[in-house]
TORKETI-809376 format. One line per field, with one value per residue (C-alpha): z, x, y; residue in three letters; chain. Coordinates in Angstrom, 2 decimals, padded with zeros to 5 digits. Each point is the difference from the previous one (the first is absolute). Layout:
<nodes>
Z	c(Z;...)
X	c(X;...)
Y	c(Y;...)
aa	c(ALA;...)
ch	c(A;...)
</nodes>
This chain:
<nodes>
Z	c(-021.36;-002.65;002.35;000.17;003.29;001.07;-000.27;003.45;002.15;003.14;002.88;-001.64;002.54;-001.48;001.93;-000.66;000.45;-000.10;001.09;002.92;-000.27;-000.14;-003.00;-001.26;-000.17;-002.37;-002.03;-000.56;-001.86;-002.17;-000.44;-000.82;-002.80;-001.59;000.38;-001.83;-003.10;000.26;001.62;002.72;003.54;002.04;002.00;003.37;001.98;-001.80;000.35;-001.38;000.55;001.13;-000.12;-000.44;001.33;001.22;003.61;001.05;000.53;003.07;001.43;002.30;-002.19;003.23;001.45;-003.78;-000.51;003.29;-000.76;-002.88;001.31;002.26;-002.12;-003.03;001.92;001.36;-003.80;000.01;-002.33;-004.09;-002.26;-003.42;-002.95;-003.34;-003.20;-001.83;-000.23;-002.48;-000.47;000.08;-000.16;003.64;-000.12;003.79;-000.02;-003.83;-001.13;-001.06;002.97;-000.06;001.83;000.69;-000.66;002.81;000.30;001.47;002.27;002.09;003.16;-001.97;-001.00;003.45;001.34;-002.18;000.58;003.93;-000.79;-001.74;002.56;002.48;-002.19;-000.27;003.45;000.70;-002.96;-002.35;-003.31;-002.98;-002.55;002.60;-000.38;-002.41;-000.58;002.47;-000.52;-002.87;000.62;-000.41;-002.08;-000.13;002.17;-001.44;000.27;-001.98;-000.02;-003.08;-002.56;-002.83;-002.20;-000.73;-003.05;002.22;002.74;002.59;-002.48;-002.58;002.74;001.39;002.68;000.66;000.93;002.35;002.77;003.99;000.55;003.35;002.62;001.62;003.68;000.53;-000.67;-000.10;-000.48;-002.00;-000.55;-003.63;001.02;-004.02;-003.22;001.11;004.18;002.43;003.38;002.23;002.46;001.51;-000.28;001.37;-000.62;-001.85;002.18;-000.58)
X	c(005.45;-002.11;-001.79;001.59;000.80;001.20;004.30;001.64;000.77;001.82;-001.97;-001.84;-000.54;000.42;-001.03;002.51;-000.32;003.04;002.02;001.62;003.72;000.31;-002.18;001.84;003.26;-001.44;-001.78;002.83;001.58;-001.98;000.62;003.10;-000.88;-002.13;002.33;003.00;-002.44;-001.97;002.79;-000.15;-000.33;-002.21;-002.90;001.12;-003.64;-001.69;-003.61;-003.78;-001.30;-003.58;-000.84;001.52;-001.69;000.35;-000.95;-002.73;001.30;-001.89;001.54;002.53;002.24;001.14;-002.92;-002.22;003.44;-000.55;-003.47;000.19;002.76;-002.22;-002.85;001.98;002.03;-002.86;000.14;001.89;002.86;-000.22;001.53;001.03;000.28;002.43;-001.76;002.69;003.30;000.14;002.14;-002.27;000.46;000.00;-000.82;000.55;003.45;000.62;001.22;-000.99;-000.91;-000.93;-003.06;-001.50;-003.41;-002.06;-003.46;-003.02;-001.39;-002.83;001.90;001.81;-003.16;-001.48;003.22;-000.24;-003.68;000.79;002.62;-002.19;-002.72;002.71;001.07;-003.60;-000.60;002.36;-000.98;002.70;-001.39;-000.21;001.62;003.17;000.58;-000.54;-003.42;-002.12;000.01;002.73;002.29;004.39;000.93;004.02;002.56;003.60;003.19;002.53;000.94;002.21;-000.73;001.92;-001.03;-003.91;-000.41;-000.80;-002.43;000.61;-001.11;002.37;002.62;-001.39;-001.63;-002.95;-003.23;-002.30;001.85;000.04;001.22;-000.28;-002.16;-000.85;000.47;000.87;-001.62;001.98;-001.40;002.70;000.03;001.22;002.42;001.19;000.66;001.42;000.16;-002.34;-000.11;-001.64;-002.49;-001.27;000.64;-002.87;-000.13;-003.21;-001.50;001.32)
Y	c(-007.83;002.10;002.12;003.64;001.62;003.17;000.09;-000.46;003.03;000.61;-000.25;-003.17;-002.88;-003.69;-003.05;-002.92;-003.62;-001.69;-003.46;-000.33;-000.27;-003.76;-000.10;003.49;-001.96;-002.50;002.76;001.62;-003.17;000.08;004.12;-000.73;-002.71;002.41;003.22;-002.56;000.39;003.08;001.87;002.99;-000.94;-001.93;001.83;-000.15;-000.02;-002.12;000.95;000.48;003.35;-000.13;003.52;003.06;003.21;003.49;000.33;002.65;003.30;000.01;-002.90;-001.23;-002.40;-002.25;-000.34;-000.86;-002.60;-001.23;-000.88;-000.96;-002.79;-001.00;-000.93;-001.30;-002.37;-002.06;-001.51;-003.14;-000.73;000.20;-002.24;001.28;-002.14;001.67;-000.57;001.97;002.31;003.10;003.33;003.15;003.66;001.83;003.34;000.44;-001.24;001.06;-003.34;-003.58;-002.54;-003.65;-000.48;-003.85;-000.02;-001.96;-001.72;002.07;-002.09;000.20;000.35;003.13;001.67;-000.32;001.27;003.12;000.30;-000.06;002.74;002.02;-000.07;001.33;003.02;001.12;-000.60;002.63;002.35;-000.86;001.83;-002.60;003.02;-000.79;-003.74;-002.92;-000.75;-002.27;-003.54;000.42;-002.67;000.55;-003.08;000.93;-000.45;001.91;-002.45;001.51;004.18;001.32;-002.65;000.41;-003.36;000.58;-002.31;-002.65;-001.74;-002.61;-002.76;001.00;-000.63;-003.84;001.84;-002.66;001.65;-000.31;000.18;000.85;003.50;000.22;000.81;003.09;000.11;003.34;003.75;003.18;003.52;001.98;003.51;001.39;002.75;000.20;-001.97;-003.43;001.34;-001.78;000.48;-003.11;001.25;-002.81;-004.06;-002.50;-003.99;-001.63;-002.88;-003.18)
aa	c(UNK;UNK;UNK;UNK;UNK;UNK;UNK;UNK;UNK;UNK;UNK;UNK;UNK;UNK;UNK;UNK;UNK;UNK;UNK;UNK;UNK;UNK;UNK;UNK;UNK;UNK;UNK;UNK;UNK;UNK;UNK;UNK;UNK;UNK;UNK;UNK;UNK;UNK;UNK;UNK;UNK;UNK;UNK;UNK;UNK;UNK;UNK;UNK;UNK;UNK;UNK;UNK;UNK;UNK;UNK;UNK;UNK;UNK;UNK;UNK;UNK;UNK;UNK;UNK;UNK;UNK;UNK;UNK;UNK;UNK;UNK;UNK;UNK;UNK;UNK;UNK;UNK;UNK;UNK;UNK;UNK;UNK;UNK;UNK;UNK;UNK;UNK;UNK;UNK;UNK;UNK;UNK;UNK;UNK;UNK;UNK;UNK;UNK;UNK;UNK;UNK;UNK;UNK;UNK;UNK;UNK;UNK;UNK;UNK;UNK;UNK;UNK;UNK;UNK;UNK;UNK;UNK;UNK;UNK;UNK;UNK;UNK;UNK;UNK;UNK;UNK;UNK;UNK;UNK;UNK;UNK;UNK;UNK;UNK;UNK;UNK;UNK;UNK;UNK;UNK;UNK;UNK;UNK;UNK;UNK;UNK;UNK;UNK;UNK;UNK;UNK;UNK;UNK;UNK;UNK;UNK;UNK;UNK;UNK;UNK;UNK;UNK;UNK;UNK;UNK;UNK;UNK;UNK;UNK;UNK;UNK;UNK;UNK;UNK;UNK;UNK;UNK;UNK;UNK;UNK;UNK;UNK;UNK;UNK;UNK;UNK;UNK;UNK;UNK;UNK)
ch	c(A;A;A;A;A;A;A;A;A;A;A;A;A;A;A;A;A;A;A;A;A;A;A;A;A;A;A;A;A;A;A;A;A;A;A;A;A;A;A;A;A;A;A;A;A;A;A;A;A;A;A;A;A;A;A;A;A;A;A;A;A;A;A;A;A;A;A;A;A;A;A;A;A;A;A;A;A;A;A;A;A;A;A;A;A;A;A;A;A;A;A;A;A;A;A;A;A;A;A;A;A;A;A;A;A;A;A;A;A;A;A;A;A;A;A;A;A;A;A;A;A;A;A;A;A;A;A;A;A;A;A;A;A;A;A;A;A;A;A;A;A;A;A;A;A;A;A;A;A;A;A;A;A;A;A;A;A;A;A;A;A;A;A;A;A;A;A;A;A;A;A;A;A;A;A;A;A;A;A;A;A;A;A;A;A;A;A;A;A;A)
</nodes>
């Protein structure tokens, strides 16, 4: 994740894809396998953020939500594959975090390409969100880490892996450092 964006701010919008709860249960296994060596606590929505933007000030944020739902739901189901586990620095939640590191696949960057057409579509500036056709390759599992001297190898973790697959989008508002609110929820196809 080189590429440099603007920090997070309240009032950001971040599209989520997520697991459904079935899969969430398993997930969180494995949270707990890693948090036994890295420390801190596991991430409780597991998720990959797609995009996070500022909505235009001229718009109506249930109705742009809304619409958005509606045209990034029509995308079936993504399956993401961990290539690796590591501690980095947040400076949103001002600690370390372990992050998994997935595969960008094709069915990712045409995802995030279909996202991205949606966000100009409704005059989302690009100064306001990450950059078109930039693809988010981390997914955080562990807040609070307190061991960083290690990775998921070091600890028999054997990658690659399934990490799940996304069946579900929420829009969540940042109302503060670590407070989300969830807007809206909608299901990928299956």
């Amino acid at each position: 994740m080189p590429t440099q964006f603007r920090p997070a701010r309240a009032g950001d919008i971040c599209i989520l894809l997520l697991p459904d709860d079935d899969e969430l249960t398993r997930l969180n296994e494995h949270q707990r396998f890693l948090a036994s060596h890295f420390g801190g606590q596991i991430h409780q929505a597991v998720h990959l953020t797609v995009q996070r933007f500022a909505p235009p000030t001229h718009s109506h944020l249930q109705s742009l939500i809304f619409n958005l739902a509606d045209t990034l739901s029509h995308f079936s189901s993504l399956t993401f594959t961990a290539l690796s586990s590591f501690s980095i620095y947040s400076n949103f939640k001002q600690s370390h975090i372990v992050k998994w590191e997935i595969a960008e696949t094709d069915e990712l960057r045409r995802y995030v390409s279909l996202t991205d057409r949606a966000l100009d579509e409704i005059s989302v500036s690009l100064t306001e969100r990450y950059a078109n056709d930039w693809n988010s390759t981390w997914v955080t599992a562990i807040d609070g880490v307190t061991n960083t001297a290690i990775t998921g190898e070091q600890i028999g973790v054997k990658y690659p892996h399934h990490l799940f697959t996304a069946r579900r989008i929420w829009f969540s508002e940042i109302k503060g450092a670590n407070e989300f609110e969830v807007l809206a929820k909608a299901w990928l196809k299956t």
